[in-house]
N, C-alpha and C positions, 0 to 999 in steps of 0.2 A: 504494500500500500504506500500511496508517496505521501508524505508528510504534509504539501500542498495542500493535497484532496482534503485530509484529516482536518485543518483548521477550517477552510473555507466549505464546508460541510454544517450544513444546519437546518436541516432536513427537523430534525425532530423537535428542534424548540418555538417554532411557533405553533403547533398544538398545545401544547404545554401549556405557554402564555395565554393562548388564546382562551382555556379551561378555567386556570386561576381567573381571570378576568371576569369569566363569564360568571363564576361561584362570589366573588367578591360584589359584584352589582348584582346578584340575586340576596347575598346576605344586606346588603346595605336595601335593599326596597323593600326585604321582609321587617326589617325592623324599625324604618320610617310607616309604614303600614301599620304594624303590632303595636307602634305609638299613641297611635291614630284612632284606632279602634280600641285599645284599653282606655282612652283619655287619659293619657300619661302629658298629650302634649295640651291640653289644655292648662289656663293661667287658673289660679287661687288667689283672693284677695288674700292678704296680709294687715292683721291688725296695727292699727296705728299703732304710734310709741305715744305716749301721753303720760304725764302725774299729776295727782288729784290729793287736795289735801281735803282732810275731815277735821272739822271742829263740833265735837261733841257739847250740848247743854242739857250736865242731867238732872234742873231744878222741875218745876213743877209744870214747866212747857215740855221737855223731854223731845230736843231735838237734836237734827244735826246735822251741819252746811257741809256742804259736798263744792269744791272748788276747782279748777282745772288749774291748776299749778303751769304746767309748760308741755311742750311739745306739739304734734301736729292739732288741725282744728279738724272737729271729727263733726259729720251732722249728726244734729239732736236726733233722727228717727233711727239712725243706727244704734243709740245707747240707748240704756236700762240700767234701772236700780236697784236689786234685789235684796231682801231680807226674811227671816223666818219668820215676821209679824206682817201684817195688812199696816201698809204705808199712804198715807194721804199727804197733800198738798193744799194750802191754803191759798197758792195762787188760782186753783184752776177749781171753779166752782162746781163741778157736778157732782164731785164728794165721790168720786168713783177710789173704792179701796180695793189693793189688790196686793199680794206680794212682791211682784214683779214690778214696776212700772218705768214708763218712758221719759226721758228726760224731755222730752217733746211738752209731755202730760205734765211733768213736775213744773216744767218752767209757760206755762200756760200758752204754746207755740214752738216752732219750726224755727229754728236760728243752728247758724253755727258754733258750736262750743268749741271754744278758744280760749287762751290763758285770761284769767278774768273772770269767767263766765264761774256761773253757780248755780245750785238749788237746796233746797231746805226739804228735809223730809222728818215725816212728825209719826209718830207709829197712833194706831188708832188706841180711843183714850183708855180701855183696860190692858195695855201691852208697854212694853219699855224697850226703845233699844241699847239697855244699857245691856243685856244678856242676848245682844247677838252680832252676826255678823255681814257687814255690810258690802255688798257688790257690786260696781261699778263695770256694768260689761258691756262690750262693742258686739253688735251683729252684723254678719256680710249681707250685703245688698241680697244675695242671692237668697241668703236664711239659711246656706249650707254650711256655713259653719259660726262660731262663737268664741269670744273669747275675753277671761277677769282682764281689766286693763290692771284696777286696785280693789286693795278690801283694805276694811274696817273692822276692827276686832273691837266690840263693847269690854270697859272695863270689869264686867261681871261675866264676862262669857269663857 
């Protein structure tokens, strides 16, 4: 055989190439595909970053300010104030008590909360929130997910 032939011989590597090639853009469109169809590639909101200071009063009003200390401004219909008693608002007249409720509802309106911004929650008149604990939590637009921004620990709880 002449040495010649031997280098400039290459008969068999472009199958070869051609193969890998062909395996590599089958694996790479299975797995933009399997993306796709799991919803791996869809986005998640991401809960704000925010701090919230509580100033507790536990005379014979038994309340307690809830304040957005710093960080991004989150809308009011995304947030909730959670506790283990029925919580009312003296801003927002319909007297609706509930555990849960909206800072929408606590601040009698739709606004942005931002560093500044506040509300007052009163627990209803046979309850105290000195024995619980208090929840300040952001919902995604979509409602698929949730999340404590801060809590409140009552000095009896």
């Amino acid at each position: 055989m002449k040495l010649q032939e031997l280098i400039t011989d290459d008969d068999a590597v472009s199958p070869v190439i051609g193969v890998i090639l062909m395996v590599a853009i089958t694996v790479i469109l299975a797995a933009v595909i399997g993306t796709f169809v799991l919803g791996l590639g869809e986005q998640t909101e991401t809960a704000p970053q925010a701090s919230f200071s509580f100033q507790y009063n536990q005379s014979a009003d038994d309340y307690l300010n809830i304040t957005h200390e710093s960080g991004e401004a989150i809308n009011s219909d995304r947030l909730s104030v959670s506790t283990g008693v029925e919580i009312n608002s003296t801003a927002n007249t319909s007297n609706q008590n509930s555990n849960s409720v909206s800072w929408t509802f606590l601040n009698d309106g739709p606004e942005d909360v931002k560093a500044g911004s506040g509300v007052t929650i009163y627990p209803e008149p046979s309850s105290t929130l000195a024995d619980q604990t208090v929840r300040v939590v952001w919902n995604s637009e979509s409602g698929s997910s949730s999340a404590t921004l801060q809590k409140w620990t009552g000095p009896n709880a």
